[in-house]
C-alpha positions in Angstrom: 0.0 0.0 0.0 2.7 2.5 0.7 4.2 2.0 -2.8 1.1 2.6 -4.4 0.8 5.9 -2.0 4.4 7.1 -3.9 3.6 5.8 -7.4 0.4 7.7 -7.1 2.0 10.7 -5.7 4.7 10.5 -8.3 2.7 10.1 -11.3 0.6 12.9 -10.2 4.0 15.5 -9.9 5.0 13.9 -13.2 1.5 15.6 -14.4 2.5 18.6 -12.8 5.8 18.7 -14.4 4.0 18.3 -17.7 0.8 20.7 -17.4 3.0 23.7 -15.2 5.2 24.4 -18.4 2.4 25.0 -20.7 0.6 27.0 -18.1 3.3 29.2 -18.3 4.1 29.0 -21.9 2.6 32.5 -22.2 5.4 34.1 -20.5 8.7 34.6 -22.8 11.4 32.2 -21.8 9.6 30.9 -18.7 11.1 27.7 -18.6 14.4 29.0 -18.5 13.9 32.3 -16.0 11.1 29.9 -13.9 12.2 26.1 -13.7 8.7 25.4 -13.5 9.2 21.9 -14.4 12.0 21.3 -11.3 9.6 22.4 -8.8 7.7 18.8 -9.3 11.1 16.9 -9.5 12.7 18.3 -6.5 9.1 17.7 -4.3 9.2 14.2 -5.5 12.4 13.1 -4.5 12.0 15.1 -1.2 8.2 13.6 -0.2 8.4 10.2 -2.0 11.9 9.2 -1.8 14.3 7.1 -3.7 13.5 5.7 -6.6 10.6 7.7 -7.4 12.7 11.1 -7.4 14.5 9.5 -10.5 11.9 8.3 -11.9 9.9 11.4 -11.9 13.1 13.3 -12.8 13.8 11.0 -16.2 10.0 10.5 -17.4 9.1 14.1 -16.5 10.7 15.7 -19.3 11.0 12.8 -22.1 6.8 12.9 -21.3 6.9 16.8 -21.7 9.0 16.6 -24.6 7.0 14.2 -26.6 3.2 15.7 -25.5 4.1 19.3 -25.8 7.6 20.0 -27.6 8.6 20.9 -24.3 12.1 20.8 -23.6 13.0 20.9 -27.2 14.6 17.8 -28.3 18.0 19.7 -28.7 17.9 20.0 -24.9 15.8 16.8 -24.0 19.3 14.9 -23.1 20.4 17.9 -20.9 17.3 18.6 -19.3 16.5 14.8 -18.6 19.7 13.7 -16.7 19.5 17.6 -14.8 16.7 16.6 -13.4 17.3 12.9 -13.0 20.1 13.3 -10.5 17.7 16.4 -8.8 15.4 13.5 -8.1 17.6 11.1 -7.2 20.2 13.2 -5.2 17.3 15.3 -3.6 15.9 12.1 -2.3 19.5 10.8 -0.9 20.0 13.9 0.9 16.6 14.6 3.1 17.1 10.7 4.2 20.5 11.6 5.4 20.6 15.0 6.2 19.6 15.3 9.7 19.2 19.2 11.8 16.8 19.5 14.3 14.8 22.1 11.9 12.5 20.8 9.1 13.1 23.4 7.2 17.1 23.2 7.2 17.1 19.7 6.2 14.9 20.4 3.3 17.0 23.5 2.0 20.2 21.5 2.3 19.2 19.1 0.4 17.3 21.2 -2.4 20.4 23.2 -2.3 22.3 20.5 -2.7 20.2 18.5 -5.1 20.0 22.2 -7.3 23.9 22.0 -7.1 25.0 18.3 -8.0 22.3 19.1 -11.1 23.5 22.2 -12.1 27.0 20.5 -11.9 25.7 17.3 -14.2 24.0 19.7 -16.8 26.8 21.4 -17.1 29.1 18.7 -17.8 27.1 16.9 -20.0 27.2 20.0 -22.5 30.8 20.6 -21.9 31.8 17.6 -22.5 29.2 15.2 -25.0 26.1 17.7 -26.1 27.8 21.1 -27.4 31.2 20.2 -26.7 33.9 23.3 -28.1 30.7 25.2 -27.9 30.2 25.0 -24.1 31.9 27.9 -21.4 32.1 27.9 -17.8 31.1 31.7 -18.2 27.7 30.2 -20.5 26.8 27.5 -17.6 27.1 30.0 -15.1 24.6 32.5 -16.9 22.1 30.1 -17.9 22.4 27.7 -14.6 22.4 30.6 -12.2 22.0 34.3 -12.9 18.9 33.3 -15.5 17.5 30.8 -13.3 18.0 33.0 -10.3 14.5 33.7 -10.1 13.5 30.1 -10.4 15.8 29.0 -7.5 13.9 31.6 -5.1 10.8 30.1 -6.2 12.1 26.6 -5.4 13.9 27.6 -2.2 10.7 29.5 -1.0 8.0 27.0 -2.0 9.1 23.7 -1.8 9.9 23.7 2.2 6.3 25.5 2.3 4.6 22.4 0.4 6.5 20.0 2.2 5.5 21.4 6.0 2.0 21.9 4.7 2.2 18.2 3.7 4.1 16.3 6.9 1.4 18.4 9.0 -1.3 17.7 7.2 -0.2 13.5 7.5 -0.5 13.5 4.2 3.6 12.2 3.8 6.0 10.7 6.4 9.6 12.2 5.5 12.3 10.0 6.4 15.0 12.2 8.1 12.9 15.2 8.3 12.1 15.6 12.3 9.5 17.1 13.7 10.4 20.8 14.8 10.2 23.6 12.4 
């Protein structure tokens, strides 16, 4: 039963991760300035754990790609492991980071998880994707001072959902605690 609780829970972010691009779509370069599909991502591999975070970090954007055109394909391979190791490195970290505040264990490991992606994104098109074509002074623009807006979002709304969620019973985080 508590699998089915997390596959549930996981196909209904992956939805989210689909559906809060286009909702957005209106806005010039949203995905890029926003990271509105991360937000899904990083909450799955905080709330349902490990391997769901991966999962909902690789099918997340190949579904996206294929339904809307969104990432393009050009960025698809990029994108797709970015966010796999968000799921899967968010989800390591809140089992194993352990504060006595809530909300520090879940910014340490979004931070972290944001981080160790930013980190495989970056290397992927340095070295495979647009290698020769790739600069540390590109990754840093596009990974953080473009998506600095984006990361607040994250940073800001995630812990929020997450609270909301443990209080509410509605999800049991390993590692988490119980003081805010």
């Amino acid at each position: 039963m508590f699998s089915i609780k997390k596959m549930t829970c996981t196909s209904i972010l992956i939805a989210i991760g689909v559906a809060l691009p286009v909702a957005l779509h209106a806005i010039p370069n949203a995905g890029s300035i926003l990271l509105p599909m991360h937000i899904p991502v990083l909450l799955c591999g905080i709330v349902c754990g490990f391997p769901y975070g991966l999962a909902c970090g690789v099918i997340t954007p190949f579904l996206s790609s294929l339904l809307t055109g969104m990432p393009p394909t050009a960025f698809l391979p990029a994108m797709l492991c970015e966010l796999a190791v968000y799921g899967l490195v968010s989800s390591l970290l809140i089992r194993f980071v352990r504060t006595k505040n809530m909300y520090a264990n879940i910014c340490i490991s979004l931070i972290g998880a944001m981080l160790a992606g930013k980190v495989a994104f970056g290397v992927l098109n340095a070295l495979i994707l647009r290698a020769g074509n790739y600069s540390l002074h590109l990754w840093l623009t596009s990974a953080f001072v473009t998506a600095l807006p984006g990361i607040a979002i994250q940073l800001v709304l995630i812990p929020i959902v997450v609270v909301a969620l443990q209080r509410a019973n509605l999800v049991d985080i390993l590692g988490v605690g119980s003081n805010p």
